[in-house]
TORKOL-4160 file (C-alpha; in steps of 0.2 Angstrom, whole numbers, padded with zeros to 4 digits, m for minus):
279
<pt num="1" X="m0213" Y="m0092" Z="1761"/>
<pt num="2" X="m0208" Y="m0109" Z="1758"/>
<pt num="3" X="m0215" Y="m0123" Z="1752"/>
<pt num="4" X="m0224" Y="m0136" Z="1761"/>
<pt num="5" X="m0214" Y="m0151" Z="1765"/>
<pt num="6" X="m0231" Y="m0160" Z="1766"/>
<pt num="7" X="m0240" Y="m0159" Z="1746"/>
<pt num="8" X="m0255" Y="m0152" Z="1749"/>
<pt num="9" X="m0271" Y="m0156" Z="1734"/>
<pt num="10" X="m0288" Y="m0150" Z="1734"/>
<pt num="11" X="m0301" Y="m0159" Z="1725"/>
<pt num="12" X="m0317" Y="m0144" Z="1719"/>
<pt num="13" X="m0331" Y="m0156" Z="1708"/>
<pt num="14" X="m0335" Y="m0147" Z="1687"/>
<pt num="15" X="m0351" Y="m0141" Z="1693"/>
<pt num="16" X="m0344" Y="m0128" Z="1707"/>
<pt num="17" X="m0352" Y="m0114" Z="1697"/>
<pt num="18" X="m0363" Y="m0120" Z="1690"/>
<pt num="19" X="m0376" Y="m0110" Z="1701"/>
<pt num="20" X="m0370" Y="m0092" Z="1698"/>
<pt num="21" X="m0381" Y="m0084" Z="1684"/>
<pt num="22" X="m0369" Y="m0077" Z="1675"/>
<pt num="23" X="m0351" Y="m0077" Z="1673"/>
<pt num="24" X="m0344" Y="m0063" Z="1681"/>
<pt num="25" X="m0352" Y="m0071" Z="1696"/>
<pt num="26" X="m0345" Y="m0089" Z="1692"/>
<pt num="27" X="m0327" Y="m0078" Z="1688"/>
<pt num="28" X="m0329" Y="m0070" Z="1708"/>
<pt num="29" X="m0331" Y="m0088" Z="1714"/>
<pt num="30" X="m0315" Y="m0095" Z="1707"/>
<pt num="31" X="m0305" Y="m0080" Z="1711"/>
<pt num="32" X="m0310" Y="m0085" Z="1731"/>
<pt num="33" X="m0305" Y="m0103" Z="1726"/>
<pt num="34" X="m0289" Y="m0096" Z="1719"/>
<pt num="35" X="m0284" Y="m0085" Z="1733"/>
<pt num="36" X="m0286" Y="m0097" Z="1744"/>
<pt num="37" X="m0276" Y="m0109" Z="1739"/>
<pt num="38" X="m0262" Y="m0096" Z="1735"/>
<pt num="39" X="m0265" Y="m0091" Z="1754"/>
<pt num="40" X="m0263" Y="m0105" Z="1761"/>
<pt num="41" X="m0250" Y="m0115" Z="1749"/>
<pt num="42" X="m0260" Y="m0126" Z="1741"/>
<pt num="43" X="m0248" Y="m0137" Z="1728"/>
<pt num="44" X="m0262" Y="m0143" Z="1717"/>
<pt num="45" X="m0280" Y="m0142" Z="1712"/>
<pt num="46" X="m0290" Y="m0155" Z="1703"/>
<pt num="47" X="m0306" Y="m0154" Z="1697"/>
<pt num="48" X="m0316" Y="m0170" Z="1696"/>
<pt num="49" X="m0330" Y="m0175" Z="1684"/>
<pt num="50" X="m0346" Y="m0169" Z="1689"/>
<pt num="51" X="m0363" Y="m0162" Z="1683"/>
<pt num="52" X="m0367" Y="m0147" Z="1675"/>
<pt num="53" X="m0347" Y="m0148" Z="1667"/>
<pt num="54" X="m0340" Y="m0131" Z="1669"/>
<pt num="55" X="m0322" Y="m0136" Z="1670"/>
<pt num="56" X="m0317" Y="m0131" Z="1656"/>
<pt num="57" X="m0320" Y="m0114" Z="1662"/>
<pt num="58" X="m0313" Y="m0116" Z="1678"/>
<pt num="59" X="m0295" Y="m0121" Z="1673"/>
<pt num="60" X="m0294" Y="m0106" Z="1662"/>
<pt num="61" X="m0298" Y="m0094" Z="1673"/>
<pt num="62" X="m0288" Y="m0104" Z="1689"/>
<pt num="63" X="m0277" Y="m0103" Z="1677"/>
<pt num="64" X="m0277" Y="m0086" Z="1671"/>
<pt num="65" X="m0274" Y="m0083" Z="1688"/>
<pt num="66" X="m0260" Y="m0092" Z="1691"/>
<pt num="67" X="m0251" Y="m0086" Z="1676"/>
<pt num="68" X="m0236" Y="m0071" Z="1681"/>
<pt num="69" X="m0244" Y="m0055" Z="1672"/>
<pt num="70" X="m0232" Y="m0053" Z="1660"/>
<pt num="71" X="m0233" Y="m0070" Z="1652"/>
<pt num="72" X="m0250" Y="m0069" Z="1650"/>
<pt num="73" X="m0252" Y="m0061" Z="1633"/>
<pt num="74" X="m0242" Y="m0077" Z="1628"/>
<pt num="75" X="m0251" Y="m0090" Z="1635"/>
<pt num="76" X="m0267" Y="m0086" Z="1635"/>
<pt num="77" X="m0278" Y="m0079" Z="1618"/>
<pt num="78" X="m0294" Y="m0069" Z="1618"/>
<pt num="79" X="m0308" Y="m0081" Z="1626"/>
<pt num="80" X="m0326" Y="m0078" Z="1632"/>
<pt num="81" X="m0322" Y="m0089" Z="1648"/>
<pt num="82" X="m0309" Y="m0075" Z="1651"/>
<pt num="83" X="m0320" Y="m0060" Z="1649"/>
<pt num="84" X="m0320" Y="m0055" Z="1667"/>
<pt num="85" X="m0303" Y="m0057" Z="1671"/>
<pt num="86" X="m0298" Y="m0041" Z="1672"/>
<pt num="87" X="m0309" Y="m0043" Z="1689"/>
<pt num="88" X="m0298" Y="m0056" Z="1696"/>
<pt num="89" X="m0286" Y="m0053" Z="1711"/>
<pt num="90" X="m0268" Y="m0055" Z="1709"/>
<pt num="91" X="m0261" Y="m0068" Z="1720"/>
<pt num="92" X="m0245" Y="m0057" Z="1725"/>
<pt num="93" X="m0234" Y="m0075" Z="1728"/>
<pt num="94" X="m0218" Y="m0076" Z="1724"/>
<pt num="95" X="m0218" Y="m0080" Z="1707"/>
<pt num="96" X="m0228" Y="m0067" Z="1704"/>
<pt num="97" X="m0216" Y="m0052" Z="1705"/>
<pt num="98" X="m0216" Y="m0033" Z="1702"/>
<pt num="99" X="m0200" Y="m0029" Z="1697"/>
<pt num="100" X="m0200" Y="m0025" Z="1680"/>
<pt num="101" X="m0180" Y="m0020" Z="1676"/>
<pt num="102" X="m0163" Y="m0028" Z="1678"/>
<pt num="103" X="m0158" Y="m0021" Z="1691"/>
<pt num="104" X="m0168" Y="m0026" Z="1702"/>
<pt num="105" X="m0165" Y="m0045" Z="1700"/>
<pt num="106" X="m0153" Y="m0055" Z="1712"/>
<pt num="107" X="m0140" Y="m0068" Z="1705"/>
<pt num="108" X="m0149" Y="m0083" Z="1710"/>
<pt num="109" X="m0167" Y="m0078" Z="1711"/>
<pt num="110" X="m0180" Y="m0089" Z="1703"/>
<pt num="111" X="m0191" Y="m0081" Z="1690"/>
<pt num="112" X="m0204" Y="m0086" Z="1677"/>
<pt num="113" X="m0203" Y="m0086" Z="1659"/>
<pt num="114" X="m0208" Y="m0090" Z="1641"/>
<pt num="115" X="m0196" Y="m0095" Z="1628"/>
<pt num="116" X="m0196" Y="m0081" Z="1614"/>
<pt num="117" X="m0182" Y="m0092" Z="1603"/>
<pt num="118" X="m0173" Y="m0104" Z="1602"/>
<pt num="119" X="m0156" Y="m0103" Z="1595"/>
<pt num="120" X="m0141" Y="m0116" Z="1592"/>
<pt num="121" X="m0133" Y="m0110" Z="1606"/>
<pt num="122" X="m0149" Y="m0111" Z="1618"/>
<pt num="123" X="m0164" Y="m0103" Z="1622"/>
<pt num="124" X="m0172" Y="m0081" Z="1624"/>
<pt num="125" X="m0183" Y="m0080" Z="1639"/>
<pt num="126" X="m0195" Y="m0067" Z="1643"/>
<pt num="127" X="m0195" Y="m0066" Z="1662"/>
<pt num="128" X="m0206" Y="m0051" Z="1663"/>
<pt num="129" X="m0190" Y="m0038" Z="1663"/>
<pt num="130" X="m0182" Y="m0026" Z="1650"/>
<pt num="131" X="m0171" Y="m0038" Z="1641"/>
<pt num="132" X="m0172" Y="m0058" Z="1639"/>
<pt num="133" X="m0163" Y="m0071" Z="1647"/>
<pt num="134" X="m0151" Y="m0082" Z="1640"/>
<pt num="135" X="m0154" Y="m0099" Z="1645"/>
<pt num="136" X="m0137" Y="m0111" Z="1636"/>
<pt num="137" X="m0141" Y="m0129" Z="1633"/>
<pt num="138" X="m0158" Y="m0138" Z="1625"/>
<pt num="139" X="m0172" Y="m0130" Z="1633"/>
<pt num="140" X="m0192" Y="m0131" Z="1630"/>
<pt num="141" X="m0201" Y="m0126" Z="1612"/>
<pt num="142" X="m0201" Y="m0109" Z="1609"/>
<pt num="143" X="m0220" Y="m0103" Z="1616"/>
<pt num="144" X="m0214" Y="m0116" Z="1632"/>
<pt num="145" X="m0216" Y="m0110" Z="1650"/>
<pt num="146" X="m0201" Y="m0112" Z="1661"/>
<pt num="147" X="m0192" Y="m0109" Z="1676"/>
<pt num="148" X="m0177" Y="m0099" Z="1677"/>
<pt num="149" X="m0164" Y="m0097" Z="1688"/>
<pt num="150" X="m0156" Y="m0080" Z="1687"/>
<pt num="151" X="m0134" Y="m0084" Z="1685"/>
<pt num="152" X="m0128" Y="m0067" Z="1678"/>
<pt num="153" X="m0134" Y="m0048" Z="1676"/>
<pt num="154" X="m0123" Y="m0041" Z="1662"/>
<pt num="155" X="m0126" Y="m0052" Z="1652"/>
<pt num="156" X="m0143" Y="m0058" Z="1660"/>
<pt num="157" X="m0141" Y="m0075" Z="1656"/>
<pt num="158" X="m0149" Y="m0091" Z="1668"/>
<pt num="159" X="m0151" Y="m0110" Z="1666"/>
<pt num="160" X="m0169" Y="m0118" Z="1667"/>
<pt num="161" X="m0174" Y="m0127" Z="1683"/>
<pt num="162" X="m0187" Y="m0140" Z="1688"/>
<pt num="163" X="m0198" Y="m0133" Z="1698"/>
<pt num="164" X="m0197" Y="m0146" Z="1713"/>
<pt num="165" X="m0181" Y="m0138" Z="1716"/>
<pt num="166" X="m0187" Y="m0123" Z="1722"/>
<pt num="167" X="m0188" Y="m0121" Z="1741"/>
<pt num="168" X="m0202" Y="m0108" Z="1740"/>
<pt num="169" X="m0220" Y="m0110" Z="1737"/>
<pt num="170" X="m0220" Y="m0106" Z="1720"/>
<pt num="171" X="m0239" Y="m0106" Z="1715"/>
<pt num="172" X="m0254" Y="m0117" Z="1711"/>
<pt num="173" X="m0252" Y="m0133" Z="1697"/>
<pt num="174" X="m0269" Y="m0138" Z="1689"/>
<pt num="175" X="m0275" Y="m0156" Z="1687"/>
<pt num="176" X="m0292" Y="m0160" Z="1679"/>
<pt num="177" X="m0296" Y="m0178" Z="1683"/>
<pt num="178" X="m0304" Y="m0190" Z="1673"/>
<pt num="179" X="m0306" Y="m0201" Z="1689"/>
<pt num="180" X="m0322" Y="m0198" Z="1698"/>
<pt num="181" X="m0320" Y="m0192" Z="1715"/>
<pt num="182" X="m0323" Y="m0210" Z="1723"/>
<pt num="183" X="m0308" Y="m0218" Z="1712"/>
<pt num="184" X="m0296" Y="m0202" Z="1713"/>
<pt num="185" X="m0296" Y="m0202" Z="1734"/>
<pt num="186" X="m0293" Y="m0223" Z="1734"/>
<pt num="187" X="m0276" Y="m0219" Z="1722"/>
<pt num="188" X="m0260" Y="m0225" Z="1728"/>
<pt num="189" X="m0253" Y="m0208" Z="1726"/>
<pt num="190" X="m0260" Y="m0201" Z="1745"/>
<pt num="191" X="m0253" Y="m0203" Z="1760"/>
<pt num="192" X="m0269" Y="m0195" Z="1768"/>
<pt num="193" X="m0286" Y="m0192" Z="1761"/>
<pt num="194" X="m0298" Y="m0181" Z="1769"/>
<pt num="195" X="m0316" Y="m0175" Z="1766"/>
<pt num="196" X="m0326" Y="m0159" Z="1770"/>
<pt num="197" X="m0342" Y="m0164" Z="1775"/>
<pt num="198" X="m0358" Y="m0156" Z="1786"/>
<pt num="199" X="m0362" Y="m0175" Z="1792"/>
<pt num="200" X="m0344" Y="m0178" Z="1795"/>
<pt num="201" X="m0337" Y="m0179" Z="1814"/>
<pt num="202" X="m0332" Y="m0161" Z="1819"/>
<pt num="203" X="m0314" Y="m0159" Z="1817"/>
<pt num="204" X="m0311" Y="m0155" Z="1833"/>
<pt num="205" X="m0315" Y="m0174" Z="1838"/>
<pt num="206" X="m0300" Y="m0181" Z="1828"/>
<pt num="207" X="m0289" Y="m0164" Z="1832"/>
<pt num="208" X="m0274" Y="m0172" Z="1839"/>
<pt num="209" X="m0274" Y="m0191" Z="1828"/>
<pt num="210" X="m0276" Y="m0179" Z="1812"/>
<pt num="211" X="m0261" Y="m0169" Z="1817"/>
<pt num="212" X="m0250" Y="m0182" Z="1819"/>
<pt num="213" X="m0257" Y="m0192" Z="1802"/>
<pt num="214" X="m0252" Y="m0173" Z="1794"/>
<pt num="215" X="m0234" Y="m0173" Z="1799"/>
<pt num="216" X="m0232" Y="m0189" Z="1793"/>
<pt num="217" X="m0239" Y="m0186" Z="1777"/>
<pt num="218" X="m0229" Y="m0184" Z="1761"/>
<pt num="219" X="m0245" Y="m0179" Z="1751"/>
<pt num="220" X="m0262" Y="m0175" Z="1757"/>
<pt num="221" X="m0280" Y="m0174" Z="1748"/>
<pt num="222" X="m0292" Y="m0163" Z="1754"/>
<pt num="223" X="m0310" Y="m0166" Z="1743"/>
<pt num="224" X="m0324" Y="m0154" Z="1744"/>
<pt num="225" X="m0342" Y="m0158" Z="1737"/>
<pt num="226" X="m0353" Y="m0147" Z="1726"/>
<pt num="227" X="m0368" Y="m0134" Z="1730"/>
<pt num="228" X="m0381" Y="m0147" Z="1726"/>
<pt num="229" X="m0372" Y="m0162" Z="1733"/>
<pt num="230" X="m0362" Y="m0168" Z="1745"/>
<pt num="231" X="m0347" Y="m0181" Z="1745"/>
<pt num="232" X="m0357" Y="m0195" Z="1752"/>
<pt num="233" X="m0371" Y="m0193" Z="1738"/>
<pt num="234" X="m0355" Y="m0190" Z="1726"/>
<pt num="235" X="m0348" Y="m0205" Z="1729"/>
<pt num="236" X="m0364" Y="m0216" Z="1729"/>
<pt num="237" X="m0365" Y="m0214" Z="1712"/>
<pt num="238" X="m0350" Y="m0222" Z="1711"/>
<pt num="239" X="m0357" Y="m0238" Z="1720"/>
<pt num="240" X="m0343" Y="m0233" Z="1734"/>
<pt num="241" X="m0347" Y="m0227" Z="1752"/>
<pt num="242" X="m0338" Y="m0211" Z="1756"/>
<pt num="243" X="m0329" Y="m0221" Z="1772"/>
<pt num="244" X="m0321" Y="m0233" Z="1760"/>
<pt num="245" X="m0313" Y="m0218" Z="1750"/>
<pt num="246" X="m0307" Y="m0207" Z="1763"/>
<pt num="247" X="m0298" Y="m0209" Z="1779"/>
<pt num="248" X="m0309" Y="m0195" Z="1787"/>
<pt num="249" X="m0325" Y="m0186" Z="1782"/>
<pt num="250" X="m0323" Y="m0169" Z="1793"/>
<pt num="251" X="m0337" Y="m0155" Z="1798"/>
<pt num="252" X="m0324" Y="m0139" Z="1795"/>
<pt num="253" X="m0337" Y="m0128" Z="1802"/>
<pt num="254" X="m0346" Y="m0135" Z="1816"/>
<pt num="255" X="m0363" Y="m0126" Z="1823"/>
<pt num="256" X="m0364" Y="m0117" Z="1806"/>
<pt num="257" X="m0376" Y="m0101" Z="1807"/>
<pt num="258" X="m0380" Y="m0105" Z="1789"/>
<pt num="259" X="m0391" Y="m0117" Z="1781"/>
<pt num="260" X="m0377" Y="m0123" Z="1769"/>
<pt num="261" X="m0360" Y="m0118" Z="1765"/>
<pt num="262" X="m0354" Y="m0115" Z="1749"/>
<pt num="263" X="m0341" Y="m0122" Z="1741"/>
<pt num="264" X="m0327" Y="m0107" Z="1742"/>
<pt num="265" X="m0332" Y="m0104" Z="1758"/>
<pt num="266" X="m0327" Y="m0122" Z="1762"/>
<pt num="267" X="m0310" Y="m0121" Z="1752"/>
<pt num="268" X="m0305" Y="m0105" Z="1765"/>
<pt num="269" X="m0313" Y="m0111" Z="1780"/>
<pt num="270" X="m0306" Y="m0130" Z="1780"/>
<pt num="271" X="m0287" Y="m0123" Z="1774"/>
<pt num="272" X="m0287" Y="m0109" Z="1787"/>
<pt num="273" X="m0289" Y="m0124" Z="1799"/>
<pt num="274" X="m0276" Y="m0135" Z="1792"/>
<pt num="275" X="m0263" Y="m0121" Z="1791"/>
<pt num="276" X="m0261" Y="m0123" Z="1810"/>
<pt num="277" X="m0253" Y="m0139" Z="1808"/>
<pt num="278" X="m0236" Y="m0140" Z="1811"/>
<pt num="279" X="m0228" Y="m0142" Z="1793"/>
């Protein structure tokens, strides 16, 4: 599948899980969050200051997620945070394949790796088959993460590529902001900022002006608030009204049956909706 032409962000608040008792819940949570974005090609997801802080355990396991299988043992040490991992879903993008030999790569095809060792004639990548790549020319610190694009098969040898180069959604990147939620959406960096919100106009009001503001976008936020607090009460702790910082505050799930809903369910419920948008 490719990639989005329209960067798509998603703003979740540190204290997301902070209501789950217990860790193999709060792990359940962020594999929805996780899935989700994979789903629906989210580029980026940023978590924002908030109270209780439980981002450090979010970007692990989003993380852990995100991470190819095979690299894992080299990214990623024993941690508590991780203890339930083994729970997690696998994302099944395309960065995250299952072939496992040589001969079944295809000259050209885009693979993830870890640099093994570095040599004076260029760099060893594990990219998850039964031999390492080699990459020529000054690459990343061995340990490093990298692209690679696969040139020969015997040898298998390849050249390390940016990852905006790819055409194809290639994953999730992680962003924890030090801006609060108010200051992140007024950046200069979005061409369109939107905010979930139960008091916000149902999204089917603003239908046909928000799909033409989403085709002209380059680069979209999309901000959801927490269990115990929405974006407008966020935000007023910033000294900011939530209709200064966003170009639309949205009700994603108009005539809910439900007193609240939760975060995750947000995340799937207001992506499934923007998905129909011509991209």
């Amino acid at each position: 599948m490719k990639k989005r032409r329209n960067s798509v962000s998603i703003a979740i608040p540190a204290s997301m899980v902070s209501e789950q008792r217990d860790l193999r819940e709060k792990t359940g949570v962020l594999a929805q969050v996780g899935r989700a974005a994979a789903i629906y090609r989210v580029d980026e997801i940023i978590v924002y200051p908030d109270k209780p802080d439980e981002s450090l355990l979010m970007k692990y396991i989003l993380g852990y997620m995100e991470t190819p299988q095979y690299l894992r043992k080299y990214l990623f040490k024993v941690r508590p945070e991780l203890r339930y991992a083994g729970t997690l879903p696998p994302l099944r993008t395309m960065h995250h394949p299952v072939e496992s030999t040589v001969a079944h790569l295809q000259i050209g095809e885009a693979r993830e790796g870890v640099v093994t060792d570095v040599t004076s004639e260029g760099i060893l990548v594990d990219i998850g088959v039964d031999q390492p790549l080699k990459a020529g020319g000054r690459g990343p610190s061995k340990g490093s993460r990298v692209t690679v694009r696969v040139l020969d098969k015997q040898p298998l040898t390849g050249r390390a590529i940016k990852k905006s180069q790819l055409e194809d959604y290639w994953g999730y990147d992680l962003r924890g902001s030090r801006s609060r939620l108010g200051e992140l959406a007024l950046s200069a960096e979005w061409d369109l900022t939107i905010a979930t919100s139960r008091l916000g106009e149902a999204v089917s009001e603003r239908w046909t002006e928000l799909g033409s503001r989403w085709l002209e976008s380059g680069k979209t936020l999309v901000a959801f608030g927490s269990y115990k607090e929405g974006v407008h009460e966020i935000v007023r702790k910033e000294g900011r009204r939530a209709e200064e910082c966003f170009q639309y505050i949205l009700n994603m799930v108009p005539s809910q049956g439900t007193e609240t809903v939760r975060t995750e369910e947000a995340v799937h419920a207001t992506l499934s909706i923007l998905n129909t948008f011509k991209d």
